[in-house]
C-alpha positions in Angstrom: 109.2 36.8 76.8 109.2 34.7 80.3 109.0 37.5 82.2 105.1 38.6 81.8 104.5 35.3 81.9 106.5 34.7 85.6 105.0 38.1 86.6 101.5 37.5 86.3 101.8 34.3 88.1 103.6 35.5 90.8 100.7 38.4 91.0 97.5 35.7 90.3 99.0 33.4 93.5 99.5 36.7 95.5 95.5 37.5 94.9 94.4 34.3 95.4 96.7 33.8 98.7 95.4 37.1 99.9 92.0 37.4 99.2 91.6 33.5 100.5 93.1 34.5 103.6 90.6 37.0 103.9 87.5 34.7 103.2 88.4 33.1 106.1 88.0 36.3 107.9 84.5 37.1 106.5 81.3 36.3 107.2 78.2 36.9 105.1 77.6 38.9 101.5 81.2 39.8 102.1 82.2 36.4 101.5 80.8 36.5 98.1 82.9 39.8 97.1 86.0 38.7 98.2 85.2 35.5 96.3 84.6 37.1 92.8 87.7 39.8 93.4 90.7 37.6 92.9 88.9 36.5 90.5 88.6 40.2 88.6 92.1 40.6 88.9 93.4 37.4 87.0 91.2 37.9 84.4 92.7 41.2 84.0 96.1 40.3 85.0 95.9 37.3 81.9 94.3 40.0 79.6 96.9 42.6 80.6 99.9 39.5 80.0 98.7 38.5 76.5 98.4 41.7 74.9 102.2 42.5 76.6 103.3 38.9 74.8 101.8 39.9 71.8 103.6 43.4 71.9 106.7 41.6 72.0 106.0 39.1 69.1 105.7 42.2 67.1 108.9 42.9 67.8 108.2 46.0 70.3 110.7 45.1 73.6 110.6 48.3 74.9 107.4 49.6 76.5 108.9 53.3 77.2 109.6 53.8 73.1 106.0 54.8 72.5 106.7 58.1 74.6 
């Protein structure tokens, strides 16, 4: 169960690394995007981690049994 958990924040820090890096870059209304899409992304990264967690607490550990 540590695994989605260690996943998604290795993945949030990438976004958040990256898309500050590239705020730096920007200038302008562009600024404002890259702001809001790291955001996006952990939000769905977080939403995308819970329901995996809550998979697993039903006692489904294998993701490939459904096909």
């Amino acid at each position: 169960m540590i695994a989605p958990i260690v996943v998604s924040v290795i993945m949030i820090l990438y976004y958040i690394v990256y898309f500050g890096f590239l705020i730096t870059q920007v200038t302008g209304i562009w600024k404002y995007a890259f702001e809001m899409i790291p955001l996006v992304f952990a939000g769905v990264t977080i939403r995308v981690c819970a329901e995996r967690i809550q998979e697993i607490k039903e006692g489904e550990e294998d993701d490939l049994g459904k096909y």
